[in-house]
C-alpha positions in Angstrom: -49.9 13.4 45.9 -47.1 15.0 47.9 -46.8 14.3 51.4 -44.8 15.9 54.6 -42.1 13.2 56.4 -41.9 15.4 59.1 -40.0 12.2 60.5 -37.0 14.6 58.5 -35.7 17.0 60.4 -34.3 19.2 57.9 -37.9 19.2 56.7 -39.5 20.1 60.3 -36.6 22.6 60.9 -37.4 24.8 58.0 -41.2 24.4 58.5 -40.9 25.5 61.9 -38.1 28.5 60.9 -40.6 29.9 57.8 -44.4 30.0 59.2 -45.9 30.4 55.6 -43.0 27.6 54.3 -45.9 25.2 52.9 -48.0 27.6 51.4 -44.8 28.7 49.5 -44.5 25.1 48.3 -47.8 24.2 47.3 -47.6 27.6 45.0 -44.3 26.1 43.7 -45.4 22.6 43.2 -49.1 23.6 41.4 -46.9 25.4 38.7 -44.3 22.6 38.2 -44.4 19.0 36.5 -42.6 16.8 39.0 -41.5 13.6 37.0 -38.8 11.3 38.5 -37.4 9.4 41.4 -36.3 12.5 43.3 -36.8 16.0 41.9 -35.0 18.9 43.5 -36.1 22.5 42.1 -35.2 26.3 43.0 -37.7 28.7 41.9 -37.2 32.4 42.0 -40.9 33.9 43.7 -40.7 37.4 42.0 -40.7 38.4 45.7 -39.3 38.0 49.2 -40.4 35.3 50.8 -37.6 34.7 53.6 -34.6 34.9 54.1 -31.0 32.5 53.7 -28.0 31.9 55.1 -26.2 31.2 52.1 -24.3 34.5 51.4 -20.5 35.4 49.5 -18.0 35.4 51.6 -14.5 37.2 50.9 -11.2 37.2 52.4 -11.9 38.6 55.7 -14.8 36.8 56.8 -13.9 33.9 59.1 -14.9 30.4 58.3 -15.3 27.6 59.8 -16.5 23.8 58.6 -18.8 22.0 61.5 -20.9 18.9 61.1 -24.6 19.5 61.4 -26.8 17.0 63.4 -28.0 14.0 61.9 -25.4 14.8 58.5 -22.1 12.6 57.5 -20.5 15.6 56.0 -19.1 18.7 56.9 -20.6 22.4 56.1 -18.8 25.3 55.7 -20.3 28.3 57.6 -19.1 32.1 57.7 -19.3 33.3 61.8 -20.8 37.2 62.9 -23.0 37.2 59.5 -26.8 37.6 59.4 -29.3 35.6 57.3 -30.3 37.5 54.0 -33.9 38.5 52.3 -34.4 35.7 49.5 -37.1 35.8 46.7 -35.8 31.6 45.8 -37.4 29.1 47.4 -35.9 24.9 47.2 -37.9 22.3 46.9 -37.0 18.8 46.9 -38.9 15.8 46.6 -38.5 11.9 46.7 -40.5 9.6 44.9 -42.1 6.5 47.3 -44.1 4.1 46.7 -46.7 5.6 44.5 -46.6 9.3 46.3 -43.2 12.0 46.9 -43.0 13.2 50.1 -41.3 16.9 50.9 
């Protein structure tokens, strides 16, 4: 069984930034065999299904490294870029007492 901590709030950011997030991850999860203590996978959708942040930078983009809320390390994030379409969605999972919770 795989449960929601929305007591994360990575985990309540993203479900509140992607309205169709857990539909997404049930359709992930039902095609994967989830074994382990914590299991982290990327699957590619075949289609878009949001966007990301994560883009290549090059020598003229400015940089910066900021510490997000509620992290101990730093980020690095490029300033004046917009998010990207993205066909990969993340999934992670961490194994609890007989259940993984999202």
């Amino acid at each position: 069984m795989v449960y929601i901590d929305y007591g994360n709030t990575n985990v309540t950011f993203h479900i509140r930034e992607t309205s169709n997030l857990l539909e997404l991850v049930e359709e992930v999860i039902e095609q994967t065999d989830i074994s382990g203590e914590k299991v982290v996978f990327e699957t590619d959708m075949g289609r878009v299904v949001g966007t990301t942040t994560l883009v290549e930078t090059t020598g003229r983009d400015e940089i910066v490294y900021a510490k997000r809320k509620e992290r101990n390390a730093y980020s690095r994030f490029v300033k004046h870029r917009e998010a990207v379409p993205s066909q990969y969605i993340v999934v992670a999972l961490n194994y609890i007492a007989g259940d993984y919770f999202l």
